[in-house]
Every structure is written in C-alpha cells, then in structure tokens.
C-alpha positions in Angstrom: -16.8 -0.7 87.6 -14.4 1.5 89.8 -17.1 3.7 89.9 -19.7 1.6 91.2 -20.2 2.0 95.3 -20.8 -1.9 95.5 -16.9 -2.3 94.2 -15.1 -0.3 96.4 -11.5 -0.1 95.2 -9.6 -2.5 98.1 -12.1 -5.1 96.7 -11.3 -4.8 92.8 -7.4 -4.7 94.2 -7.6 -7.8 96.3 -6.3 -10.8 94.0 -9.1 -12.9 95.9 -12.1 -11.2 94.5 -13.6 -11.7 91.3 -16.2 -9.8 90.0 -19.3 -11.9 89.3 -19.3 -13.2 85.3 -22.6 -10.8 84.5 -21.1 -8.1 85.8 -17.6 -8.5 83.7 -19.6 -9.2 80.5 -21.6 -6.5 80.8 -18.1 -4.6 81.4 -16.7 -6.0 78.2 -20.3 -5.0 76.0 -19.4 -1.4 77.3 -16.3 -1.7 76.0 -16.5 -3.4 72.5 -19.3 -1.4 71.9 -17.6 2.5 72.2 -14.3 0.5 70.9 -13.4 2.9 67.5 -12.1 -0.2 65.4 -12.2 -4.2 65.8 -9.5 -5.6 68.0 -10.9 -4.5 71.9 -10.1 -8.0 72.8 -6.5 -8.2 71.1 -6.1 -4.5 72.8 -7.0 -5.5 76.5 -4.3 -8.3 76.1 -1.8 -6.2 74.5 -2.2 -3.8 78.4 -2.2 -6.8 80.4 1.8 -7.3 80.9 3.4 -10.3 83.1 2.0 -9.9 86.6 -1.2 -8.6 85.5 -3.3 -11.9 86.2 -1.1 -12.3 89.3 -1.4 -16.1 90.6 -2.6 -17.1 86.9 0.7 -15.5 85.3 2.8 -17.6 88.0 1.3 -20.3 86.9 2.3 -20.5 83.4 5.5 -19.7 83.6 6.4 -21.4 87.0 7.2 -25.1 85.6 9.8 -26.1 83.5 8.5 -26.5 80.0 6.1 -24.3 78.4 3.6 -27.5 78.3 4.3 -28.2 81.7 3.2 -24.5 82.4 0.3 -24.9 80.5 -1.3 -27.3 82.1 -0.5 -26.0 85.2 -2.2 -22.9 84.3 -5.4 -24.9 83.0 -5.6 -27.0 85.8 -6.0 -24.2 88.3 -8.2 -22.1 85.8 -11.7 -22.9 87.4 -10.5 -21.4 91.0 -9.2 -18.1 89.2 -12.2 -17.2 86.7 -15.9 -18.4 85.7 -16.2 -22.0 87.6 -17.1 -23.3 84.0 -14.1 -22.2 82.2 -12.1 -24.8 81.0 -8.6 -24.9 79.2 -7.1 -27.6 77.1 -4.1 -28.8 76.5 -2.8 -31.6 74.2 0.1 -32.3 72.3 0.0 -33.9 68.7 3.2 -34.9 67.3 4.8 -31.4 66.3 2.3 -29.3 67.8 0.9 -27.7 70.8 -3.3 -27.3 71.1 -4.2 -25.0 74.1 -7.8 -24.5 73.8 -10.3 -22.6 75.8 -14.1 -23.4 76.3 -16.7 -21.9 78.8 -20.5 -22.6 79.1 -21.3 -19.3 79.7 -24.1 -17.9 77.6 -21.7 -15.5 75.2 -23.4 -11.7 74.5 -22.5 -9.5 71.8 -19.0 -8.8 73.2 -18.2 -12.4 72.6 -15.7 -11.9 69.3 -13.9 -9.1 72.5 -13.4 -11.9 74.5 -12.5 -15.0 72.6 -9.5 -12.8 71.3 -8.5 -11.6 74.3 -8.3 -15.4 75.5 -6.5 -16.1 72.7 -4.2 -13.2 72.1 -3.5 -13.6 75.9 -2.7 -17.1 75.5 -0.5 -16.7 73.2 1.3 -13.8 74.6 1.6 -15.9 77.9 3.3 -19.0 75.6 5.8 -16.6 74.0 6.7 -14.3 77.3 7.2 -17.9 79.0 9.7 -19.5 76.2 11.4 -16.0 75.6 10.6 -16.7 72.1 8.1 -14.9 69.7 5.9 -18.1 68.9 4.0 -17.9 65.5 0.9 -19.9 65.9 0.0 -22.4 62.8 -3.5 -22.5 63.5 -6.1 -20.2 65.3 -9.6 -20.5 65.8 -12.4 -18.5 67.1 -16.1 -19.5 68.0 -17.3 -16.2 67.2 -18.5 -14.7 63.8 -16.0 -13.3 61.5 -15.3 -9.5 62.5 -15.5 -7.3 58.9 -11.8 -7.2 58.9 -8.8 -9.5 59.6 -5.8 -7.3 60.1 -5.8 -7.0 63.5 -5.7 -10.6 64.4 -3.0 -10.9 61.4 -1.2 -8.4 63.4 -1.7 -10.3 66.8 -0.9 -13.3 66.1 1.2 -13.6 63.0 -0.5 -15.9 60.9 -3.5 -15.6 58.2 -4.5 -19.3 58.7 -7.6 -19.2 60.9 -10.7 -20.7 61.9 -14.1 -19.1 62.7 -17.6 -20.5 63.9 -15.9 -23.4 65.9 -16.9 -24.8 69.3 -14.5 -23.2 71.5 -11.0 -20.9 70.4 -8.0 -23.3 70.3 -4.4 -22.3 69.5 -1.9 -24.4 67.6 1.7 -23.8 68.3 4.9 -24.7 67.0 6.2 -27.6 69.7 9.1 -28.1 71.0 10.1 -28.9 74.7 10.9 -25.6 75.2 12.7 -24.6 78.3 12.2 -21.3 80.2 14.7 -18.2 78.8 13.6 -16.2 81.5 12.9 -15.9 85.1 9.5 -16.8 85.6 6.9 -14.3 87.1 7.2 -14.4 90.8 4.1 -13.0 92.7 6.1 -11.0 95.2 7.3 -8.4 92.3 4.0 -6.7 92.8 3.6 -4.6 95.1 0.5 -4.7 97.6 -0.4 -8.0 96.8 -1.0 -11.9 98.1 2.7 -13.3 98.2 1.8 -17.1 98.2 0.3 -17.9 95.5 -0.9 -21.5 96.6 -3.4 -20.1 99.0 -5.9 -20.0 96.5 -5.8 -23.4 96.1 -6.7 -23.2 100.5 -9.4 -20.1 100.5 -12.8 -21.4 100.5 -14.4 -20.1 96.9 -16.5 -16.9 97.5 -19.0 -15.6 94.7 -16.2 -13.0 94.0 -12.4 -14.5 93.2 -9.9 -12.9 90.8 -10.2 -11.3 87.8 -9.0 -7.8 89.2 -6.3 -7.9 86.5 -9.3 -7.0 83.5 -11.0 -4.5 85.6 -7.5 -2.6 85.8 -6.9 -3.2 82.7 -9.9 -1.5 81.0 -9.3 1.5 83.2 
C-alpha cells in the first residue's frame, strides 16, 4: 500500500486517515495468501505492540477496570475502523464476553482477520491488567484452518468454537484494576496528542487504521 502513488506516506502516517475497507481487505488477501503457514492473523497482532492503534490503544487501557476499558474501546470503535464494526461487551457472572461483529462481506482472508481481532483483543485485555489472561472460551466465524496449534499458542486454551456468527472471547473476570500505566498518546512521536478529537473531526472516507498498514510492512 506504501507503494501505491494514491497513498502517499504522510497520509498512511496521519492517525486520521483510514484506508477505505476494499482496499485493506484486499491488503490482508495479499497477505494470507503468500503467508508460509496458518497464523497471518495471530502474526500481525503479535507486531502490533501498545501504541500501535494509537487513539484505539488509549482507549482500552485509559479507564479504570479492564471492563470499563472495554467498553470504552467498543463504544468509540465505529469512528476508528469500518462504520459497521461493532464490539460487545457483557459480563455473565464470572466471565467476561467481548465479541466482535462487522457486516462487511468477508473474502478469503477472513480466518486472517477474525484472529487478528481476536488475538489483538486479547493481547489488549492482558497488556491492560498486567496479567497474562487465559481465555475460557474462543470462537471464530470462520472455517476451521487445517491446524490448531497456532491459535493454541495464541491464546492458551484448546476449547474453541468455529462457524459462529461473529468471534467472541470469554475471559476469566474479575474487577481487575490497571498494573500499569496506561498508554498515553503523546509517547509516540509525530503523532495527534489529544486523543478526543476524533470524537470532533468530521468523518472522512479515510480515518485510522494506519496502525495495520505499518504493521504489514
């Protein structure tokens, strides 16, 4: 995408521009389909450390549980990434649901993305609580890949679902409070320092998903 004359590289750097959806699934059918093994979805979440989804990451871990983070994060979702994303969250008695759903028609990269969601998700949950969360449940809307190991290895648990609706994670709950200072926006470099101004900008037909385009680099 760096490559492409119509993305010039202040514009894939600018935390207010998002690519347009075809244009990032196309990226990610590219990229599942020279990936060497299964796993390009659990991969791209494993390069995309705290700060990497900028205002997205300060979301999460800004509030003062990891629930109250969470729904944070979901509520401001739409403004960050495809208008028809939605996330979920909901509490049962000892455990945490977040779930993500998205109406966009998924291509053959879709097993890529729902465990990137995912696998980011959780990594989000654990970076925010300072603890390494073990998920109870995980599920997928997506085929199953011809082998397991690497979500085994991603998120720590062999009970998982496949062919659902949307992906939904079940976590462990607790009220956890934050171990750790929470992601500020201003400790990267070159980049929007107030993070509620996206909630002011008018929406353009490009707003942020930077963070997966550098990532895939």
């Amino acid at each position: 995408m760096s490559a492409d004359p119509h993305w010039p590289p202040d514009a894939l750097a600018d935390d207010f521009t998002r690519p347009p959806t075809e244009s990032l699934l196309r990226l990610w059918e590219l990229f599942t389909a020279t990936a060497a093994t299964p796993g390009a979805g659990v991969r791209v979440a494993d390069a995309a450390e705290l700060g990497r989804l900028h205002v997205w990451d300060y979301l999460f871990t800004s509030a003062d549980t990891l629930v109250a983070g969470a729904r944070l994060a979901a509520e401001r979702l739409p403004l960050l990434v495809d208008p028809s994303a939605a996330m979920t969250v909901r509490e049962d008695g000892a455990l945490l649901t977040i779930g993500y759903s998205s109406e966009t028609a998924w291509t053959a990269a879709a097993d890529g993305i729902h465990e990137f969601i995912m696998a980011l998700i959780l990594r989000r949950s654990r970076e925010t609580v300072g603890r390494d969360l073990i998920p109870v449940h995980v599920g997928f809307a997506h085929d199953a890949p011809r082998t397991h190991r690497h979500l085994i290895d991603a998120f720590g648990h062999q009970r998982r679902g496949l062919r659902r609706p949307d992906q939904l994670v079940d976590l462990p709950h607790r009220r956890y409070s934050h171990r750790r200072q929470p992601y500020r926006p201003a400790e990267r470099p070159g980049t929007h320092s107030d993070p509620h101004a996206v909630r002011r900008r008018p929406r353009r037909q490009r707003s942020s998903r930077a963070g997966l385009a550098r990532a895939l680099r």
